[in-house]
C-alpha positions in Angstrom: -12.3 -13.7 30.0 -14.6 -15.2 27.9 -15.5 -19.2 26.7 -14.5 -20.1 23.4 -16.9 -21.8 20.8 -15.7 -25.2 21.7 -16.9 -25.2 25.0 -20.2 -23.7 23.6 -23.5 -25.6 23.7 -24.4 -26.8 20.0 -27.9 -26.7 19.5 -29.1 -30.1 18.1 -32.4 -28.8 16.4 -31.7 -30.0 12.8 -32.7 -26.8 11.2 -30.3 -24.4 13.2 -27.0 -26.8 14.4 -25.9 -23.5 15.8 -22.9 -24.0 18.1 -22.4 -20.6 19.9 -24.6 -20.5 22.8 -22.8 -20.3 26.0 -22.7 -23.0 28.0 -25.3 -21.5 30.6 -28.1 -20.8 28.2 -31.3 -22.8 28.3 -32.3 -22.0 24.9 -30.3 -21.5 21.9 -30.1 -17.7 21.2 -31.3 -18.2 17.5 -34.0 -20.8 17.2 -34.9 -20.8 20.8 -35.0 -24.9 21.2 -34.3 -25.5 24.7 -30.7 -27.0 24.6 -31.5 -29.4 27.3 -34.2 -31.5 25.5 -32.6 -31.2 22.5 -29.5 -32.5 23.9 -31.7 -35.3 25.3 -33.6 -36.3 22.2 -30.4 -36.3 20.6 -28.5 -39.0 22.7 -32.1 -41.1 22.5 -31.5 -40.9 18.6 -28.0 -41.6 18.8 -28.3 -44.6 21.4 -31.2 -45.7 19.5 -29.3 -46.1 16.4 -26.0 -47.7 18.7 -28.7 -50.5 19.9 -29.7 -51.3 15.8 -26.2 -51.2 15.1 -25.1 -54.2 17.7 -28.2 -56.0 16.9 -26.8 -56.3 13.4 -23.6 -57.0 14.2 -24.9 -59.5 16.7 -27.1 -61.5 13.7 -24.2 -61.7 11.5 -21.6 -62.9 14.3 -23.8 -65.7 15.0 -24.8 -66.8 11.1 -24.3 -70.6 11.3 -24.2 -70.9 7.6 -24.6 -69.7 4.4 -27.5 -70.8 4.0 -29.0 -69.1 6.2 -26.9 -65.6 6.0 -29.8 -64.3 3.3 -32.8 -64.0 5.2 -31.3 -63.1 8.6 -29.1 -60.6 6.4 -32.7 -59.1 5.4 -34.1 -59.6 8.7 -31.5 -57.3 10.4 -31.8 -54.6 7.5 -35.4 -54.4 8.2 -35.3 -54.3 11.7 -32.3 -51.6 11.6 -34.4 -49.6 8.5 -37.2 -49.4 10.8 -35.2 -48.2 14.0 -33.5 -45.6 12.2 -37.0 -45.0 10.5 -38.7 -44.2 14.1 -35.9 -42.4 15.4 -35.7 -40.0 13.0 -39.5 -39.7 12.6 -39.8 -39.5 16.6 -36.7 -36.7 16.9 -38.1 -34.4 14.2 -41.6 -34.9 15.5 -40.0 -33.2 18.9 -39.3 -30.5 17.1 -40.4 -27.1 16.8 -42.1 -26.8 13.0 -38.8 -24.1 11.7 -38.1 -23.0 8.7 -35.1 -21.8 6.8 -35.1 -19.0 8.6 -33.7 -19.9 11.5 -30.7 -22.4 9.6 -27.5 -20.5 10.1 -23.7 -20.7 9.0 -21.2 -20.1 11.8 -17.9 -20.6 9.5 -15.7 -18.2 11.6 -11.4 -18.5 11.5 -10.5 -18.0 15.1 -8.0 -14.8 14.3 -5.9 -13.2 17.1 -5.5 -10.1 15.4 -7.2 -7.6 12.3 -4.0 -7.5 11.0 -4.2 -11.8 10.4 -7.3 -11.9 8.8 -6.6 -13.4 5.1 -8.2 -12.6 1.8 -9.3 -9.3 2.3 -10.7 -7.7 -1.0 -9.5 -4.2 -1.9 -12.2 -1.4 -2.7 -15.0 0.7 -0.7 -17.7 -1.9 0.4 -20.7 -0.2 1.8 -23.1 -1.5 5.0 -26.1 -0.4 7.0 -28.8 -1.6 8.9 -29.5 -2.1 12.6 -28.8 1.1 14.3 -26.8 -0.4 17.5 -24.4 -1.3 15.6 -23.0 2.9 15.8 -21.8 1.5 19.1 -18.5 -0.1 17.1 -17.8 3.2 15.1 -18.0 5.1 18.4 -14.8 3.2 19.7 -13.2 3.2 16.2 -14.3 -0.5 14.6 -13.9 0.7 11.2 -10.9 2.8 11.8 -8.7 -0.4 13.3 -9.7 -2.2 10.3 -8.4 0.3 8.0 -5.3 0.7 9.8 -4.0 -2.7 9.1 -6.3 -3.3 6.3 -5.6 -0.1 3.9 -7.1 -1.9 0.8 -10.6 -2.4 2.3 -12.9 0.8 3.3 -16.3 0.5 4.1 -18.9 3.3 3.8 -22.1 3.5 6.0 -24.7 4.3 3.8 -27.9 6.5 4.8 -31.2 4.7 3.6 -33.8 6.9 2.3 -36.6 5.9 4.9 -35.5 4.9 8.8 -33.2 3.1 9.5 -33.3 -0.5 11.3 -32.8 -4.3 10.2 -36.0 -4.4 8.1 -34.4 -1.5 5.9 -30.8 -2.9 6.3 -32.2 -6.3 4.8 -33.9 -4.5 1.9 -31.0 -2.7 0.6 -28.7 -5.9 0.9 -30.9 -7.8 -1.2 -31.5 -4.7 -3.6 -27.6 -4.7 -3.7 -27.4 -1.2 -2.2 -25.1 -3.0 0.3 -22.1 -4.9 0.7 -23.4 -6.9 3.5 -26.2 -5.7 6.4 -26.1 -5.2 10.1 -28.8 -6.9 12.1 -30.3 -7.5 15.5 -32.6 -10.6 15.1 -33.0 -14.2 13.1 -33.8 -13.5 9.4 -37.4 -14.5 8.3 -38.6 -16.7 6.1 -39.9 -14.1 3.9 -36.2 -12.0 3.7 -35.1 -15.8 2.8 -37.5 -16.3 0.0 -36.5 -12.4 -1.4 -33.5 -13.3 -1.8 -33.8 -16.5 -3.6 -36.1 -14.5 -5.9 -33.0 -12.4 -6.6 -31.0 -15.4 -7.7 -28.9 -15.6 -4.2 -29.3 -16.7 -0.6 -28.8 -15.2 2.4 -26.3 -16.1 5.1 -26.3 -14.5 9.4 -23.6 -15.1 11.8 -23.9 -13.9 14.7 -21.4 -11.9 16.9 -22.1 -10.6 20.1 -25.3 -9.9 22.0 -27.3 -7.2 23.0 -28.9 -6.0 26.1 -32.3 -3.8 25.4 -32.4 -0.7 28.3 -35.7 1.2 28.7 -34.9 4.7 29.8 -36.9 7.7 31.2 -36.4 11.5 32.0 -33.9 11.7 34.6 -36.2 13.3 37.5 -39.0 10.5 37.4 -39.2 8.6 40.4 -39.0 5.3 39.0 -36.0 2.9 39.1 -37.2 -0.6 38.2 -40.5 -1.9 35.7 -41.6 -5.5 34.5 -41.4 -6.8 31.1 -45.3 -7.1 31.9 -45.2 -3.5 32.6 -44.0 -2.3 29.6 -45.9 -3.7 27.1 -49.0 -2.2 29.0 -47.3 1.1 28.7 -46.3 0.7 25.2 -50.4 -0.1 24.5 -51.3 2.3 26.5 -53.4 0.4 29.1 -50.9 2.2 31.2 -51.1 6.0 30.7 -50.2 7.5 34.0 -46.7 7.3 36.0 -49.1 7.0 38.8 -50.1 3.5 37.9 -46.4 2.3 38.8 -45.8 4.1 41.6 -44.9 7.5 40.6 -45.9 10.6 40.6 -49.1 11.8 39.0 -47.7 12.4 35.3 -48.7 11.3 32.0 -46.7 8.9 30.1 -45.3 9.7 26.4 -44.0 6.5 24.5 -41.2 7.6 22.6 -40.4 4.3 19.8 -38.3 3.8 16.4 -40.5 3.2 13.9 -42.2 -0.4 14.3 -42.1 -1.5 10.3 -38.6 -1.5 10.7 -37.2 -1.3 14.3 -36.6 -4.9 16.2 -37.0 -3.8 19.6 -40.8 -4.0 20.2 -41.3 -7.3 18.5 -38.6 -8.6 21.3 -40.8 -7.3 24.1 -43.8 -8.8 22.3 -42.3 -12.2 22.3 -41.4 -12.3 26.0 -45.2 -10.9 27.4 -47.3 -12.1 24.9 -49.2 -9.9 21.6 -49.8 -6.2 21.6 -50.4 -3.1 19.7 -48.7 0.1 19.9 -50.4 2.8 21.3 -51.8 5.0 18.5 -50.2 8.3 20.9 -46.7 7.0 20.8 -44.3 9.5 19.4 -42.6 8.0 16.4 -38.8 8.8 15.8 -35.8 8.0 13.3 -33.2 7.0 15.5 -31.7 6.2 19.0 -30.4 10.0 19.2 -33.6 11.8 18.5 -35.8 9.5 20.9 -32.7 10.2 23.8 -33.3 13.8 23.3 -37.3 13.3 23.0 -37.3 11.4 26.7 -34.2 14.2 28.3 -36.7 16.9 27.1 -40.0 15.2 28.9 -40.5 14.3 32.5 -42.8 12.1 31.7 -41.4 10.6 28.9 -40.2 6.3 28.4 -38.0 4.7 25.3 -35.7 2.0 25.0 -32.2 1.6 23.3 -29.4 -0.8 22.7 -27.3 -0.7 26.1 -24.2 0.0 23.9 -25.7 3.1 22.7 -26.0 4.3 26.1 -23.1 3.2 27.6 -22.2 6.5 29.2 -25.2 8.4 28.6 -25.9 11.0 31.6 -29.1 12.8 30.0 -31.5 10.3 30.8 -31.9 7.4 33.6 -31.5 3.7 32.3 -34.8 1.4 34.3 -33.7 -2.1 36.3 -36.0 -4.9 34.5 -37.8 -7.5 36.3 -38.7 -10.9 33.9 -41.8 -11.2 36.2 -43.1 -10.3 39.8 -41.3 -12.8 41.0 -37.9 -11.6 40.1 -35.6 -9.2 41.6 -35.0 -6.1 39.2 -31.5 -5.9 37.0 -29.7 -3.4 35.4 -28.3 -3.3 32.2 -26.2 -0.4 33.0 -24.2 -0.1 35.8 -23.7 2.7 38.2 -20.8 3.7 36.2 -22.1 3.8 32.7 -20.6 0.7 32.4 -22.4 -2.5 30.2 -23.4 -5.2 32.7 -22.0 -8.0 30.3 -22.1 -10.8 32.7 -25.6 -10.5 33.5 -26.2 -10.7 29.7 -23.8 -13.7 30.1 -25.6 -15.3 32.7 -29.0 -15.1 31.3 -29.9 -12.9 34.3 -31.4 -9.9 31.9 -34.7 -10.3 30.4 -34.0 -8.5 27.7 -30.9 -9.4 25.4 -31.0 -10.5 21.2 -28.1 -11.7 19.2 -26.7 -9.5 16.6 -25.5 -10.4 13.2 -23.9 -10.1 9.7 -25.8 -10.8 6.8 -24.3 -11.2 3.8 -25.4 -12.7 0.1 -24.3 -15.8 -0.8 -23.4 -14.6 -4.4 -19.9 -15.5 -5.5 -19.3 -11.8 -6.0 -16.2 -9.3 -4.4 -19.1 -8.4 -1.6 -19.7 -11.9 -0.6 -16.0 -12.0 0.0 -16.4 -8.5 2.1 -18.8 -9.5 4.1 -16.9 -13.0 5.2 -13.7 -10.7 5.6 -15.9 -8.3 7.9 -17.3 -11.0 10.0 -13.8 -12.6 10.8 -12.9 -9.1 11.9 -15.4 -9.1 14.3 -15.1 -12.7 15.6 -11.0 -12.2 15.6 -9.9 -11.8 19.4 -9.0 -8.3 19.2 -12.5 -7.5 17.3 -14.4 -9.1 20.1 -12.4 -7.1 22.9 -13.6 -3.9 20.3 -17.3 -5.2 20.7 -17.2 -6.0 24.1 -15.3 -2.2 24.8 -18.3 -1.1 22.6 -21.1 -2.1 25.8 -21.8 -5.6 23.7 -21.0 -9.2 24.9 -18.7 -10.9 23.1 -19.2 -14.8 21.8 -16.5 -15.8 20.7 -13.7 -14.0 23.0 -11.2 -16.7 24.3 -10.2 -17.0 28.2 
């Protein structure tokens, strides 16, 4: 059903390397380098380098004598010094100015089965973070794990303020967790945290996610634009009317912004805003679901695994721009549209991951063990089940 990571794009930016985008994307999924250019700058580099290479082969081939091998010796090093000098100087140049944040380990065992997964740690490891991730306890994640893994039981643990990937990150470098769930690239500041704690931090990625925005389930409104949103979300857009609909209010139900991931997503595709000051602020997914079902003229947003299913409230099509036709996440069945995630075709969709710390201790080793659960073959068919698309399920 699904490519495996050796037919995947690698992204050559040397500050990611990443090497599970599918083969369709444009962009890699975590630094966002577009995969064509750096796929280009990279064959320049290396046929660069090739054309040094024979030039220095060619001037020792051709040395007449000894006495003369010294200076054309030196001659070709200098020559080949400064090739390689400009090509690396000319390929970095090219590319965007990241971080560490966006530098990523993807050491994943291709398993075919939980059951094969080796060096599994015995004791009760504990994890939290982005709130999407509910979607893999729903259809019994943890529980297939246990099954053939009896030594190794994990425990979600509540934080004391709302939950999301900013908190999740925060108790994993605090050590309140084994390892964290998370729905975006780590920052450069969550990176420098943790080397302040004596440790580094390490996300592979998964699967990927598909944002849905959702209203009440009478409002006569099937489709908006990303550019849509984000005026409704500021609240340059107050009135259904204003999008075709009736003449209603609008209440913007979010998470909380310090911590939630979905907003700053929306803000990168259309550009900087500020949430309106009226929007409703809730914990989690299940109170802003029964915030929206309760309101006609109500709008929030959600992972599409989360409402995979959901009949209380009516999932929008998103269009990337006016020029675009509208697509749904969810299907008319309350089925996950995977292969327009797949495809590229949905504007909205982010990469999940598993962070763990890079400490040498028995929770490093549960968080490695955990991720090769959910990269094994019958962990990915668990994640996509779950409403997510899969990236490392094999054909």
């Amino acid at each position: 059903m699904r490519n495996t990571t050796k037919v995947h794009q690698k992204c050559f930016n040397p500050n990611c390397l990443f090497e599970g985008n599918p083969p369709d994307a444009k962009r890699c999924l975590l630094c966002r380098t577009s995969l064509n250019s750096s796929t280009q700058q990279q064959q320049a580099k290396l046929n660069f380098l090739k054309t040094y290479k024979e030039s220095l082969q060619f001037w020792f081939k051709n040395l007449k004598s000894a006495k003369a091998r010294m200076p054309m010796v030196l001659a070709a090093l200098v020559i080949v010094a400064t090739g390689v000098w400009v090509a690396r100087f000319s390929f970095n140049k090219s590319q965007p100015n990241l971080s560490e944040s966006s530098s990523i380990e993807t050491n994943i065992v291709s398993y075919r089965q939980l059951k094969d997964v080796v060096n599994v740690p015995s004791g009760t490891f504990s994890y939290g973070g982005s709130i999407c991730f509910a979607a893999l306890q729903r259809e019994g994640m943890n529980e297939a794990i246990e099954r053939v893994h009896p030594q190794f039981k994990l425990s979600y643990r509540e934080p004391l303020g709302n939950p999301g990937c900013a908190t999740g990150i925060g108790m994993l470098i605090d050590k309140e967790l084994s390892f964290a769930q998370h729905a975006k690239p780590l920052t450069e500041e969550e990176y420098q945290r943790a080397r302040l704690a004596g440790f580094n931090l390490e996300a592979t990625p998964i699967a990927l996610d598909g944002i849905v925005f959702y209203t009440h389930k009478s409002l006569d409104i099937k489709s908006l634009s990303l550019k849509q949103l984000r005026d409704i979300f500021s609240g340059k857009i107050d009135n259904w009317q204003q999008v075709g609909g009736e003449n209603m209010p609008i209440t913007t139900v979010s998470l909380d912004p310090k911590v939630d991931e979905v907003l700053p997503l929306l803000k990168e595709k259309t550009g900087d805003f500020t949430l309106d000051a009226e929007t409703k602020i809730v914990r989690d997914y299940t109170s802003a679901i029964r915030e929206v079902a309760g309101d006609p003229g109500a709008i929030s947003y959600a992972s599409s695994a989360i409402l995979k299913g959901q009949q209380s409230i009516q999932p929008l099509s998103l269009l990337r721009d006016e020029n675009t036709i509208p697509v749904a996440a969810l299907l008319n069945d309350g089925s996950v549209n995977l292969q327009a995630f797949h495809r590229q075709n949905y504007p909205l969709t982010r990469p999940l991951f598993v962070v763990i710390r890079k400490d040498g201790t028995i929770h490093e080793k549960a968080g490695i063990a955990y991720i090769n659960f959910l990269a094994s073959q019958e962990g990915q068919k668990i994640l996509e089940k779950a409403g997510f698309y899969p990236m490392y399920l094999a054909e």
